[in-house]
mmCIF file of the C-alpha atoms, coordinates in Angstrom:
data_MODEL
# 
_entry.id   MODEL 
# 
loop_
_atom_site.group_PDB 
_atom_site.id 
_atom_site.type_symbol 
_atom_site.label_atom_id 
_atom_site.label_alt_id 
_atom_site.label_comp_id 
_atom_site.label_asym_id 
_atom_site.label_entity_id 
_atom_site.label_seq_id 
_atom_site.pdbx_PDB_ins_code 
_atom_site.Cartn_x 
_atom_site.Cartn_y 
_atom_site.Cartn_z 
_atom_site.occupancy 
_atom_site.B_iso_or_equiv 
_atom_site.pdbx_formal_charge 
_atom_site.auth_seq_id 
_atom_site.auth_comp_id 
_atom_site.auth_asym_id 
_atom_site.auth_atom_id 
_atom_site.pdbx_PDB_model_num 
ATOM 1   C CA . UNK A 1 1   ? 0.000   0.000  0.000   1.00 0.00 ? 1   UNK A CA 1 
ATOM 2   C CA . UNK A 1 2   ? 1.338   3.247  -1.093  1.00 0.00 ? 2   UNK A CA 1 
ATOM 3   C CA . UNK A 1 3   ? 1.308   6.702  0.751   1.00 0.00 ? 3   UNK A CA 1 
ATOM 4   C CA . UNK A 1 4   ? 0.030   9.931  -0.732  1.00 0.00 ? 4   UNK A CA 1 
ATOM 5   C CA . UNK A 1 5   ? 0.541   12.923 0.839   1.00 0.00 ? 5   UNK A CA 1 
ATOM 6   C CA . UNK A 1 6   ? -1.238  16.082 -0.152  1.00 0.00 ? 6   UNK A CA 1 
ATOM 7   C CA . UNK A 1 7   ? 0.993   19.032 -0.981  1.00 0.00 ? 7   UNK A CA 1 
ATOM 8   C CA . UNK A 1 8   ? -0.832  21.958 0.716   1.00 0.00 ? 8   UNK A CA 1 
ATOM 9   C CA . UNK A 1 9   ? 1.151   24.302 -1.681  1.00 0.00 ? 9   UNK A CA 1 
ATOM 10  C CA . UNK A 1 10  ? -1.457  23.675 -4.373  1.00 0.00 ? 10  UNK A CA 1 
ATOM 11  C CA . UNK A 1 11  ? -4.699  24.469 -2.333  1.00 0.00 ? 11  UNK A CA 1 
ATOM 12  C CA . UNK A 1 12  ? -6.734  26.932 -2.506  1.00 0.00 ? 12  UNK A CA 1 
ATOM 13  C CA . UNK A 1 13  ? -6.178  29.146 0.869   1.00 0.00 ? 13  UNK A CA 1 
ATOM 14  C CA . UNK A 1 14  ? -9.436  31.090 0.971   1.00 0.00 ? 14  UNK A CA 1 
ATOM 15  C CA . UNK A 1 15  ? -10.628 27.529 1.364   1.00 0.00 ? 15  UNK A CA 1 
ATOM 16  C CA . UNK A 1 16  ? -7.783  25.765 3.309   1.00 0.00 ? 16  UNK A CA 1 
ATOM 17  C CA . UNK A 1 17  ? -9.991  24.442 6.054   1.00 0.00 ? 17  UNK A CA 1 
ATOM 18  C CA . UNK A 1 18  ? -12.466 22.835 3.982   1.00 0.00 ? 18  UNK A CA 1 
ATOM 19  C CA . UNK A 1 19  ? -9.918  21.641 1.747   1.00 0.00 ? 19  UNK A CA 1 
ATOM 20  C CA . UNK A 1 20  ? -7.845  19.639 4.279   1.00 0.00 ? 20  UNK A CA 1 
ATOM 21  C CA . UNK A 1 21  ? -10.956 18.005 5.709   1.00 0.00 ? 21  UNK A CA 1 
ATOM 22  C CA . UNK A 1 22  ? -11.987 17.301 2.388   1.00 0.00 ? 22  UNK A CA 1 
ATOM 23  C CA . UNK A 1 23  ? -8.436  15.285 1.579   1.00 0.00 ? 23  UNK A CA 1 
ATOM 24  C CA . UNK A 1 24  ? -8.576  14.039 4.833   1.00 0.00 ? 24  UNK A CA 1 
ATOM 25  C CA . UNK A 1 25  ? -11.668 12.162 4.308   1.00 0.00 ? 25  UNK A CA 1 
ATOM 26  C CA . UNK A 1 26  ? -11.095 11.216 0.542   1.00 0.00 ? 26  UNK A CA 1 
ATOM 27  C CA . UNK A 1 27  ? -8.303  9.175  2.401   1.00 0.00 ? 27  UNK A CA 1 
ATOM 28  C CA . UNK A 1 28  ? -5.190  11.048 1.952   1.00 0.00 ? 28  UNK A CA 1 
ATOM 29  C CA . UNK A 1 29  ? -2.263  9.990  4.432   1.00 0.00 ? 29  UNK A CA 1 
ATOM 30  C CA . UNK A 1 30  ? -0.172  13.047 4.899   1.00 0.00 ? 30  UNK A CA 1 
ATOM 31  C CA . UNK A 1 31  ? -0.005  16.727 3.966   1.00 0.00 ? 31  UNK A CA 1 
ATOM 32  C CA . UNK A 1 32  ? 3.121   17.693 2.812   1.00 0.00 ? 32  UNK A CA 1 
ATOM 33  C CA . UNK A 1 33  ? 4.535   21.696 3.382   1.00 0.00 ? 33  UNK A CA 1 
ATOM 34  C CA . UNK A 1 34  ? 6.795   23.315 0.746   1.00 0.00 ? 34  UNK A CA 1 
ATOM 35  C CA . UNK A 1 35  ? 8.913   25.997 2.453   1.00 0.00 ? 35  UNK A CA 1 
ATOM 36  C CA . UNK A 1 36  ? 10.651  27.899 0.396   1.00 0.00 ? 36  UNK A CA 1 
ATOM 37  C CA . UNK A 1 37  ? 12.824  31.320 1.154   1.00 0.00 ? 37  UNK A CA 1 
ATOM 38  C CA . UNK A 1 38  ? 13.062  32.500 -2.467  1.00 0.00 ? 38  UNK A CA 1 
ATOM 39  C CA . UNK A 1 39  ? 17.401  31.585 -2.110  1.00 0.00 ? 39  UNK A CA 1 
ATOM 40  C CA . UNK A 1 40  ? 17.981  28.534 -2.195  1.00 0.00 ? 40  UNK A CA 1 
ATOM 41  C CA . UNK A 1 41  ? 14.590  27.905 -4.468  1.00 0.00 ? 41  UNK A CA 1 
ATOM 42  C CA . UNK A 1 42  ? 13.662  30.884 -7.013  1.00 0.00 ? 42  UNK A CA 1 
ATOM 43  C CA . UNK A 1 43  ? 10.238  31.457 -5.011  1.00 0.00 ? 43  UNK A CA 1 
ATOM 44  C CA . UNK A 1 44  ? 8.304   32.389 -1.578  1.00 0.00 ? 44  UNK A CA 1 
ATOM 45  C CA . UNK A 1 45  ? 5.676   29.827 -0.430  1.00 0.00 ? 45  UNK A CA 1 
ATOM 46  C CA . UNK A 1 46  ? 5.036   29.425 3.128   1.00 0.00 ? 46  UNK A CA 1 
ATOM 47  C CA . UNK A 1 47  ? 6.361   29.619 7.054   1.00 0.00 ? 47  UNK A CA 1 
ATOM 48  C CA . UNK A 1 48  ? 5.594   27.670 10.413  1.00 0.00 ? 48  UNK A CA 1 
ATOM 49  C CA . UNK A 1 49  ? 2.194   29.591 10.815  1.00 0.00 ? 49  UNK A CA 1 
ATOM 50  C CA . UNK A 1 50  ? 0.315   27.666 7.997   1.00 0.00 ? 50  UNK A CA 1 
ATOM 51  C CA . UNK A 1 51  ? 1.651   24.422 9.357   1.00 0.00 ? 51  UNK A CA 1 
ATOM 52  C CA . UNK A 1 52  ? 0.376   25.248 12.612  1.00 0.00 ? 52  UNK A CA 1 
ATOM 53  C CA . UNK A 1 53  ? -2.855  26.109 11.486  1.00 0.00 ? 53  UNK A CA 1 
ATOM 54  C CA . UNK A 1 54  ? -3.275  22.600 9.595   1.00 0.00 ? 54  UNK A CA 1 
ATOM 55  C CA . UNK A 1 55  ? -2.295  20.577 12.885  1.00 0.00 ? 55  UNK A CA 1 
ATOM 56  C CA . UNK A 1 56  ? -5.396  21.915 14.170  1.00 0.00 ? 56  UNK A CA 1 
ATOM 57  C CA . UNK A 1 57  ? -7.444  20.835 11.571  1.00 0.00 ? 57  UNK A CA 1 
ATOM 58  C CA . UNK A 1 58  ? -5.774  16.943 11.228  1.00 0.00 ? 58  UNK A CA 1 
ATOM 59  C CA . UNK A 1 59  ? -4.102  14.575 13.518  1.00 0.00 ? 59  UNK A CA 1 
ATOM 60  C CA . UNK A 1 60  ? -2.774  13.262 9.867   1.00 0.00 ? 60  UNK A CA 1 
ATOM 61  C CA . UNK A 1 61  ? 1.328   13.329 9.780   1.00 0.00 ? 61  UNK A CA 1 
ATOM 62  C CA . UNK A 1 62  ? 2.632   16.489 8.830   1.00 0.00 ? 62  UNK A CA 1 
ATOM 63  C CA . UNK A 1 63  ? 5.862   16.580 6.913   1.00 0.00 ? 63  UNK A CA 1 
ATOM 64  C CA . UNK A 1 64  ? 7.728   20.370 5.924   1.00 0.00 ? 64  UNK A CA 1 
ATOM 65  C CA . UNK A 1 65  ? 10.561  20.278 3.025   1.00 0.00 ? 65  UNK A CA 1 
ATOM 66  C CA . UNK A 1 66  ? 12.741  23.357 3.779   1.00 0.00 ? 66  UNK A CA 1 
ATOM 67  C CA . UNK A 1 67  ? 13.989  24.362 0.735   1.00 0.00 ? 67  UNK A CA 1 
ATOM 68  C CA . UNK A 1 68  ? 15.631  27.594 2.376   1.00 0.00 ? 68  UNK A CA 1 
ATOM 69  C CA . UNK A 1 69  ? 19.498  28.139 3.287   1.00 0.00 ? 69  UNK A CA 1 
ATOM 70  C CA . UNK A 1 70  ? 20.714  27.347 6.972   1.00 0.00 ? 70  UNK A CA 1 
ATOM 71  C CA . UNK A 1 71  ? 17.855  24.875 7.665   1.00 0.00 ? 71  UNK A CA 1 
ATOM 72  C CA . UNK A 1 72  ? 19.351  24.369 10.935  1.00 0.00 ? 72  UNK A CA 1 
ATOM 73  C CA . UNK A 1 73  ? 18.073  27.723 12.135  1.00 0.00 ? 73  UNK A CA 1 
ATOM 74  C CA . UNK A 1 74  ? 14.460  26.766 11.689  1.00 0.00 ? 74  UNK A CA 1 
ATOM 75  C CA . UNK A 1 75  ? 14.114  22.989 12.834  1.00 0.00 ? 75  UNK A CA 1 
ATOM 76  C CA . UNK A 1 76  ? 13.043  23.953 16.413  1.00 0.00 ? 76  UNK A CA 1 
ATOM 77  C CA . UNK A 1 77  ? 10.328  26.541 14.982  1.00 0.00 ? 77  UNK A CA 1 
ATOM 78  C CA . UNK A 1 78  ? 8.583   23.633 12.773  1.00 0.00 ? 78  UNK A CA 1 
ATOM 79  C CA . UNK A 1 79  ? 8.603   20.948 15.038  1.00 0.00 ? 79  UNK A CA 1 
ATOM 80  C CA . UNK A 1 80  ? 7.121   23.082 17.694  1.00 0.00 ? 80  UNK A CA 1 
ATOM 81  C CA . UNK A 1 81  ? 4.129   23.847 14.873  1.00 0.00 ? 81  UNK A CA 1 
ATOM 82  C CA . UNK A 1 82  ? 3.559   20.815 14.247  1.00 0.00 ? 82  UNK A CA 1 
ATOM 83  C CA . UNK A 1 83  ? 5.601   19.124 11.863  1.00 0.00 ? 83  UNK A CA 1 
ATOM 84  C CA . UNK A 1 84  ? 6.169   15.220 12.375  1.00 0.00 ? 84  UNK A CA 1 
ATOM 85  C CA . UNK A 1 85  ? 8.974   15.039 9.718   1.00 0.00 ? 85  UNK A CA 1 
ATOM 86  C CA . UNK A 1 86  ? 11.384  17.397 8.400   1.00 0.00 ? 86  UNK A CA 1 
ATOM 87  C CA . UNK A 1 87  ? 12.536  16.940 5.239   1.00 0.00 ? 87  UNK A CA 1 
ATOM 88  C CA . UNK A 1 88  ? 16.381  18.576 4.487   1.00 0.00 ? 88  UNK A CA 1 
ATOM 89  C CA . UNK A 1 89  ? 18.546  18.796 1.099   1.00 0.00 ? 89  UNK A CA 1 
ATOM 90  C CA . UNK A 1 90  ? 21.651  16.941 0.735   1.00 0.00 ? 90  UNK A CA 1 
ATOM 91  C CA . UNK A 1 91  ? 22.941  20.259 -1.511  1.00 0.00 ? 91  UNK A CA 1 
ATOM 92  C CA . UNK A 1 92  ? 22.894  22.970 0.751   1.00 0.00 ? 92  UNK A CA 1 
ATOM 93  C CA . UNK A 1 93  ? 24.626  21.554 4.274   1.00 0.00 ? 93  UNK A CA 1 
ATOM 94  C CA . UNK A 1 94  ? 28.240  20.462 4.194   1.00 0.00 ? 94  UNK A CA 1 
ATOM 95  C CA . UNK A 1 95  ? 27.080  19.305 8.063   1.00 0.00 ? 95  UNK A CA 1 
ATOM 96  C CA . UNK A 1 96  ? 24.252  17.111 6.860   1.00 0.00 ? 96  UNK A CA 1 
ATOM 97  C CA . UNK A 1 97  ? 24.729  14.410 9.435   1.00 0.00 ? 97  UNK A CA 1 
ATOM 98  C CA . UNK A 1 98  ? 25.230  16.648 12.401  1.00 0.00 ? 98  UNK A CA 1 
ATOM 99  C CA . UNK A 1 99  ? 21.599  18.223 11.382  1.00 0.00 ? 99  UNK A CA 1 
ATOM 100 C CA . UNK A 1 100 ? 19.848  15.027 10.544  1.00 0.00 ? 100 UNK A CA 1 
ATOM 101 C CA . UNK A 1 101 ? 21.353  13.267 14.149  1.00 0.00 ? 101 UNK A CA 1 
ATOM 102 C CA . UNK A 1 102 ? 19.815  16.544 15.425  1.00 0.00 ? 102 UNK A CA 1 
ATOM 103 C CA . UNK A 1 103 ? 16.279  16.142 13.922  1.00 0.00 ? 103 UNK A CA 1 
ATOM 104 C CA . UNK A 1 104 ? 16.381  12.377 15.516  1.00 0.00 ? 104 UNK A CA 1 
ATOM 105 C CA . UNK A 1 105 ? 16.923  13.773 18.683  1.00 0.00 ? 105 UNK A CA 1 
ATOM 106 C CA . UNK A 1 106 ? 13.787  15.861 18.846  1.00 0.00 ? 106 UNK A CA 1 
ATOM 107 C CA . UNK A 1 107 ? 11.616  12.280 18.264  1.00 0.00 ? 107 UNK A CA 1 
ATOM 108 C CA . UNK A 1 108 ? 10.987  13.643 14.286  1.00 0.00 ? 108 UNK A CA 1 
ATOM 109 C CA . UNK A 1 109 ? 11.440  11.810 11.214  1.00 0.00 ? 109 UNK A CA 1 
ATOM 110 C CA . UNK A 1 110 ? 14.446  12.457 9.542   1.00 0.00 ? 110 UNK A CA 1 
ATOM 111 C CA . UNK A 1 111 ? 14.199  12.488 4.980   1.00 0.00 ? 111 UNK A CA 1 
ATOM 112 C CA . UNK A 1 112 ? 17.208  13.526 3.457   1.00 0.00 ? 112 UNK A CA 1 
ATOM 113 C CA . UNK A 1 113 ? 16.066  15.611 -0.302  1.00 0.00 ? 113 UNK A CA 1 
ATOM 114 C CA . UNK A 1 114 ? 17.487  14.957 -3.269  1.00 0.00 ? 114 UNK A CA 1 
ATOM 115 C CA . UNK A 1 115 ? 17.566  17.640 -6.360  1.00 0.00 ? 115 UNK A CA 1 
ATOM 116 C CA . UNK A 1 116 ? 17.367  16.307 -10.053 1.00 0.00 ? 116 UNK A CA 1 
ATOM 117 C CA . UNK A 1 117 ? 20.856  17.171 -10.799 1.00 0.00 ? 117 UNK A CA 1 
ATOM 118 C CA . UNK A 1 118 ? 22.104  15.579 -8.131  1.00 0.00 ? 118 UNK A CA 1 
ATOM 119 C CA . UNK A 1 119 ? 23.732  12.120 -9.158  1.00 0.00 ? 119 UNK A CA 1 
ATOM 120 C CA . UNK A 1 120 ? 22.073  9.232  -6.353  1.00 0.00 ? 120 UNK A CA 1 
ATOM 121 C CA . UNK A 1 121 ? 25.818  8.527  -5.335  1.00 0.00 ? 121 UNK A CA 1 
ATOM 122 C CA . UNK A 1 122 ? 26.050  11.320 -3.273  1.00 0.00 ? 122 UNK A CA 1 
ATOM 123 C CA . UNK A 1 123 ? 23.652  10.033 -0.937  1.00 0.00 ? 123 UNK A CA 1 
ATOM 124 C CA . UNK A 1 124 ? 25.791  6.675  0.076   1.00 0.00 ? 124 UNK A CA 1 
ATOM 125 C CA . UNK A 1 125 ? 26.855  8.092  2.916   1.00 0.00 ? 125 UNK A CA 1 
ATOM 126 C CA . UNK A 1 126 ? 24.019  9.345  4.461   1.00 0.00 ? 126 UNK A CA 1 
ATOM 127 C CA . UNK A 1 127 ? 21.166  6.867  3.758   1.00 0.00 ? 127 UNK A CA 1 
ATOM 128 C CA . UNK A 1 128 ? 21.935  4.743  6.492   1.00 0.00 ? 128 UNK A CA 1 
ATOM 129 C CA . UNK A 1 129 ? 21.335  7.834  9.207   1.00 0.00 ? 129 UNK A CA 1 
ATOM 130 C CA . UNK A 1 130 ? 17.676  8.729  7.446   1.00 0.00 ? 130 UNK A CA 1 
ATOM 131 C CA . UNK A 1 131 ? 14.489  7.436  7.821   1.00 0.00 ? 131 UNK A CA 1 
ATOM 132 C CA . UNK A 1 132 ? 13.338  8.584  4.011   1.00 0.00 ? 132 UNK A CA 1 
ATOM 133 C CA . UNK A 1 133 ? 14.771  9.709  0.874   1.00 0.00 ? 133 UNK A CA 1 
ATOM 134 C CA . UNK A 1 134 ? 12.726  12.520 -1.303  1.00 0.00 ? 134 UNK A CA 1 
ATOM 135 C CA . UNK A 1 135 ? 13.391  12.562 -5.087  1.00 0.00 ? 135 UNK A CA 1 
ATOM 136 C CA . UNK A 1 136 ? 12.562  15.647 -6.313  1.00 0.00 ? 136 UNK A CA 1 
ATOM 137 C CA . UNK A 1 137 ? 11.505  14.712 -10.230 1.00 0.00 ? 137 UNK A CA 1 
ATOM 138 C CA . UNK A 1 138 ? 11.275  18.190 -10.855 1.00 0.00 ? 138 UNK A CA 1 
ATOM 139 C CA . UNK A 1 139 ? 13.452  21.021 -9.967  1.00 0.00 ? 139 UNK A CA 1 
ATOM 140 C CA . UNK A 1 140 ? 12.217  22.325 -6.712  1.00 0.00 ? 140 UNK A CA 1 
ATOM 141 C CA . UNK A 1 141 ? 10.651  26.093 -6.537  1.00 0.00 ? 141 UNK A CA 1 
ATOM 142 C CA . UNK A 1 142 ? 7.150   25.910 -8.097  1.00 0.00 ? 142 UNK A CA 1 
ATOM 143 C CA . UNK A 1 143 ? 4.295   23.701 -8.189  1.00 0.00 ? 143 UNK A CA 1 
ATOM 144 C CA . UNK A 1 144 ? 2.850   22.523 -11.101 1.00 0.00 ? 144 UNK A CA 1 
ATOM 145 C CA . UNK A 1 145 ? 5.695   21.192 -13.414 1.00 0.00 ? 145 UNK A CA 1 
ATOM 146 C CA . UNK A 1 146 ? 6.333   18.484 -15.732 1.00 0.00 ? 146 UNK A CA 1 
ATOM 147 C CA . UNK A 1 147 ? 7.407   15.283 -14.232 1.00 0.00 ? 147 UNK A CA 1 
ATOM 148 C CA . UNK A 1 148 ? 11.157  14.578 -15.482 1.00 0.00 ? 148 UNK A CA 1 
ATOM 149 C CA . UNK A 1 149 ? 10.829  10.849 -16.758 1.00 0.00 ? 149 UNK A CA 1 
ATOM 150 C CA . UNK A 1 150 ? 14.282  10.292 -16.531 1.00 0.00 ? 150 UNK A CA 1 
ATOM 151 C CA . UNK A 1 151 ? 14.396  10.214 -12.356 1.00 0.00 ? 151 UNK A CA 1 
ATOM 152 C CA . UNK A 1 152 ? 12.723  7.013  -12.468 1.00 0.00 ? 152 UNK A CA 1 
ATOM 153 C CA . UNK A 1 153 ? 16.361  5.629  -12.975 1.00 0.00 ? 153 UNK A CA 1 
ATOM 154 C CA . UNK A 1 154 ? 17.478  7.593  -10.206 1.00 0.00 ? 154 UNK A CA 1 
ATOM 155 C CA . UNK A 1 155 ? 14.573  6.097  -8.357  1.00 0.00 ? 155 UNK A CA 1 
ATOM 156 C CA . UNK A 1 156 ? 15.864  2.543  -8.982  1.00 0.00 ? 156 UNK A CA 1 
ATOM 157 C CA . UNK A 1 157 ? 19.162  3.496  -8.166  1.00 0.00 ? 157 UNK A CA 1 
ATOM 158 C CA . UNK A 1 158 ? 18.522  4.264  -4.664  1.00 0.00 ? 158 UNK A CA 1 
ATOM 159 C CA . UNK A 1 159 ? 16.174  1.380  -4.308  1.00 0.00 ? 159 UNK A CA 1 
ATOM 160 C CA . UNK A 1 160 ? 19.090  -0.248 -5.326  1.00 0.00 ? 160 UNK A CA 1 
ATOM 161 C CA . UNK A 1 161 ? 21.602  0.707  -2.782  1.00 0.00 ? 161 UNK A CA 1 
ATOM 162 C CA . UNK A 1 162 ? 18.913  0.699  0.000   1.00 0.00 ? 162 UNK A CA 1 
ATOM 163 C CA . UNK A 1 163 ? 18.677  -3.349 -0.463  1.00 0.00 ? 163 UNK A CA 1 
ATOM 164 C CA . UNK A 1 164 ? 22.441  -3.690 -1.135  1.00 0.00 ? 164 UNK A CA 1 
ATOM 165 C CA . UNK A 1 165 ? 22.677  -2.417 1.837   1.00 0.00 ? 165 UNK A CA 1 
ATOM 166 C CA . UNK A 1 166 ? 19.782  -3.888 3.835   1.00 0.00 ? 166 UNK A CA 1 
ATOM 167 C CA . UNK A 1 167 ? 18.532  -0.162 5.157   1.00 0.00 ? 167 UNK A CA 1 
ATOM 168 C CA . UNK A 1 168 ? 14.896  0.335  6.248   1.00 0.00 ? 168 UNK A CA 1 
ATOM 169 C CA . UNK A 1 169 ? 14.960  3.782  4.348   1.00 0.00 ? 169 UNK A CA 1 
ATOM 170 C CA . UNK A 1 170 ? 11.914  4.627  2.490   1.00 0.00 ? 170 UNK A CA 1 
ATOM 171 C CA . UNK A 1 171 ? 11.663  6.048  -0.877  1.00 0.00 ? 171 UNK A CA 1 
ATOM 172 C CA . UNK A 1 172 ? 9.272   9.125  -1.665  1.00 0.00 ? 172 UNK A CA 1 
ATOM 173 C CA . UNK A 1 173 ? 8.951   11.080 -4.588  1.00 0.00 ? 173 UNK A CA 1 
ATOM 174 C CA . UNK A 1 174 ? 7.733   14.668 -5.585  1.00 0.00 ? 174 UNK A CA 1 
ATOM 175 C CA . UNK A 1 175 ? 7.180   16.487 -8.551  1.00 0.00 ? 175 UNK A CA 1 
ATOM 176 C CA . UNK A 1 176 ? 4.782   16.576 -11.401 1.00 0.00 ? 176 UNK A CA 1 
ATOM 177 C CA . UNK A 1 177 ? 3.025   13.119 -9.872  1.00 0.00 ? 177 UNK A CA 1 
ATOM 178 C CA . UNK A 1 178 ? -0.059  12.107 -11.857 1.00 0.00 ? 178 UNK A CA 1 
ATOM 179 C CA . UNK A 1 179 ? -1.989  9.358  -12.662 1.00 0.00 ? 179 UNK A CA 1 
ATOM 180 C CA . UNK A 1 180 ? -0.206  8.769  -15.544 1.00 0.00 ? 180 UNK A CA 1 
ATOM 181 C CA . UNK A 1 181 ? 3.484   8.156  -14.805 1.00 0.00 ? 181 UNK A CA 1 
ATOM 182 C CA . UNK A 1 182 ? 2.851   7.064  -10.646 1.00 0.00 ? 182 UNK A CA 1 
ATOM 183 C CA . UNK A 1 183 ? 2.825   3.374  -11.633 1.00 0.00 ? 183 UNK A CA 1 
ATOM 184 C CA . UNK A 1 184 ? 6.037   4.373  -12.980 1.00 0.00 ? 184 UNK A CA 1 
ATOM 185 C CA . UNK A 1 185 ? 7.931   5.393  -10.056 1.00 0.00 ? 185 UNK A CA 1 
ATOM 186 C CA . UNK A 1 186 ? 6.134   3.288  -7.933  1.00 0.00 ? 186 UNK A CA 1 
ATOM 187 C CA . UNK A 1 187 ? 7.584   0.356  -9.663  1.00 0.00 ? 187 UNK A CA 1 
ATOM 188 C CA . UNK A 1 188 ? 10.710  1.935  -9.328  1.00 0.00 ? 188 UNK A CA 1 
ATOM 189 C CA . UNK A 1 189 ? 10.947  1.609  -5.680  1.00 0.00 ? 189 UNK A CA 1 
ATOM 190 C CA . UNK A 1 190 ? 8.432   4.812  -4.250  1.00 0.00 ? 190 UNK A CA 1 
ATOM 191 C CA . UNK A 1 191 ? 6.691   4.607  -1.277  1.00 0.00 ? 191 UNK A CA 1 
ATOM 192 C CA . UNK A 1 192 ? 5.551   7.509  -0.451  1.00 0.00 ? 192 UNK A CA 1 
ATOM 193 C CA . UNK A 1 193 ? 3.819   9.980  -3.379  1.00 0.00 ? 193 UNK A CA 1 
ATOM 194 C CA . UNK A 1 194 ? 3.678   13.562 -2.984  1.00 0.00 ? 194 UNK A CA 1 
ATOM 195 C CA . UNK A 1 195 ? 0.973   14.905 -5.226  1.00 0.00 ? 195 UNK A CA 1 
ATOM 196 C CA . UNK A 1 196 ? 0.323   18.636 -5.200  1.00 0.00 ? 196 UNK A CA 1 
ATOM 197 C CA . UNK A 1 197 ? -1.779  20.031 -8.407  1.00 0.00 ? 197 UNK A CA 1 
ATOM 198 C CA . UNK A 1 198 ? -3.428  16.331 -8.980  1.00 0.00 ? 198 UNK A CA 1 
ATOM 199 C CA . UNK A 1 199 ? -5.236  16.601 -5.740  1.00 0.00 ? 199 UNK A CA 1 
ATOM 200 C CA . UNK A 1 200 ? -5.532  20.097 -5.134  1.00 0.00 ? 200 UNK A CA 1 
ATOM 201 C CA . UNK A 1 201 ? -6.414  20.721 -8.665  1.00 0.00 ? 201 UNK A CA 1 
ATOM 202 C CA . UNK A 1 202 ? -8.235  17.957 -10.142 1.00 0.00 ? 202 UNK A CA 1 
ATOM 203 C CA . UNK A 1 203 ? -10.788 18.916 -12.365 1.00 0.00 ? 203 UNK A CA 1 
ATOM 204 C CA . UNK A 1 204 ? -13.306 16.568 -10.941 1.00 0.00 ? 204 UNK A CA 1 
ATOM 205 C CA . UNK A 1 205 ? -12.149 17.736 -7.534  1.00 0.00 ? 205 UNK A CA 1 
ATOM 206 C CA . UNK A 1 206 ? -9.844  16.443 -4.263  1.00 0.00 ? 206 UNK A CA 1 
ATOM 207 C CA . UNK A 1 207 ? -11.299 12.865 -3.854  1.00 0.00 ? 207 UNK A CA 1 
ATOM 208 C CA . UNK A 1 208 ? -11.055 11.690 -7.012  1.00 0.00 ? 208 UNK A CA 1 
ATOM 209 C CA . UNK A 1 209 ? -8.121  13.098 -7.526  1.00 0.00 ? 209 UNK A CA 1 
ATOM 210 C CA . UNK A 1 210 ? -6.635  10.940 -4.469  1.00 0.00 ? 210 UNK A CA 1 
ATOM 211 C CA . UNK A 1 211 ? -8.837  8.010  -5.973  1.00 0.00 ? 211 UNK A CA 1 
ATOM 212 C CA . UNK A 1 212 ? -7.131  8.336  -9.609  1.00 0.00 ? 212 UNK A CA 1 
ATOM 213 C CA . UNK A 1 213 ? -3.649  8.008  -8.213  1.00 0.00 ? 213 UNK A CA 1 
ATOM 214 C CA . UNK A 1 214 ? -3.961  5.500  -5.432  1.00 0.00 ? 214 UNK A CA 1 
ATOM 215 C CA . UNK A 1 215 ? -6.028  3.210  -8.421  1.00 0.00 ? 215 UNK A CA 1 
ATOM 216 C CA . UNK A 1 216 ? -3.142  3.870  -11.520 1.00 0.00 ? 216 UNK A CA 1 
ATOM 217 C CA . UNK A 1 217 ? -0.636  2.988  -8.212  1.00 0.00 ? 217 UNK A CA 1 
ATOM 218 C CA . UNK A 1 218 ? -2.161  0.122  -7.219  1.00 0.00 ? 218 UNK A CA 1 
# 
């Protein structure tokens, strides 16, 4: 069984209440938070206070990507909003262990990100202090891109080197996700789906957009 996780930066926020109950019920497993600082991504999304106010709307995991330079700074400020996992780039910290050994010590789930230029090699050293690894099949900064076929390889990859090496490391993927090319990287190796525009922005609205993916998945 797969799990999707909603990408909140894709919803509607004059309706963000309604449409987190709505994915909630339509059986979506996490939300997923895009923070971005407009350096080390070319956009501005979102801070700590939209997290919080989701964790009052779901008891649903809660898992923030900080795309934003010195990470470190702000792991304290999204754990105590809510945030279950934290979600870090391999790209931007020369001290990656020494903040992903910190992020285990607070009780959160550690996922170590991944960009699409970024060959899977450079992760060998890491993956066996993580609990996930994110692709990114698009290059991080804006929602609604084209999937990059080519990072199913990369996908396989890692899947590789996780069983090599006999790691309990899940894979999750994010980026252009629909219900055409999830069967893809799910038979890579994914786990865990982020899906942003193809639930937020279905045309035939949130739960069938969860239902179209978790069926072409499954």
């Amino acid at each position: 069984m797969i799990i999707i996780s909603a990408s909140v930066l894709s919803a509607d926020f004059t309706r963000l209440g309604e449409q987190i109950v709505t994915a909630e019920k339509a059986g979506v497993d996490h939300f997923h938070f895009d923070i971005m600082d407009g350096l080390f991504v070319p956009n501005i999304s979102m801070g700590p206070f939209v997290l919080e106010t989701v964790s009052k709307l779901t008891t649903l995991p809660l898992d923030a990507h900080l795309m934003i330079k010195n990470p470190d700074r702000y792991i304290d400020t999204f754990i105590k909003s809510g945030a279950n996992q934290l979600a870090v780039h391999i790209e931007n910290n020369p001290n990656i262990l020494r903040t992903i050994e910190y992020i285990h010590s607070t009780g959160t789930v550690s996922t170590i990100v991944i960009n699409p230029g970024t060959p899977a090699a450079s992760l060998e050293a890491v993956l066996p202090f993580v609990n996930n690894v994110l692709v990114m099949t698009v290059n991080p900064g804006f929602s609604g891109q084209v999937f990059i076929p080519q990072m199913v390889q990369k996908i396989k990859a890692i899947r590789d080197m996780i069983v090599k090496d006999q790691l309990n490391v899940k894979i999750q993927v994010d980026g252009g996700i629909t219900g055409d090319n999830i069967k893809s990287v799910v038979g890579a190796g994914a786990e865990l789906i982020i899906a942003a525009t193809s639930i937020f922005k279905y045309p035939k609205g949130i739960a069938e957009g969860i239902r179209v993916l978790r069926s072409a998945a499954e």
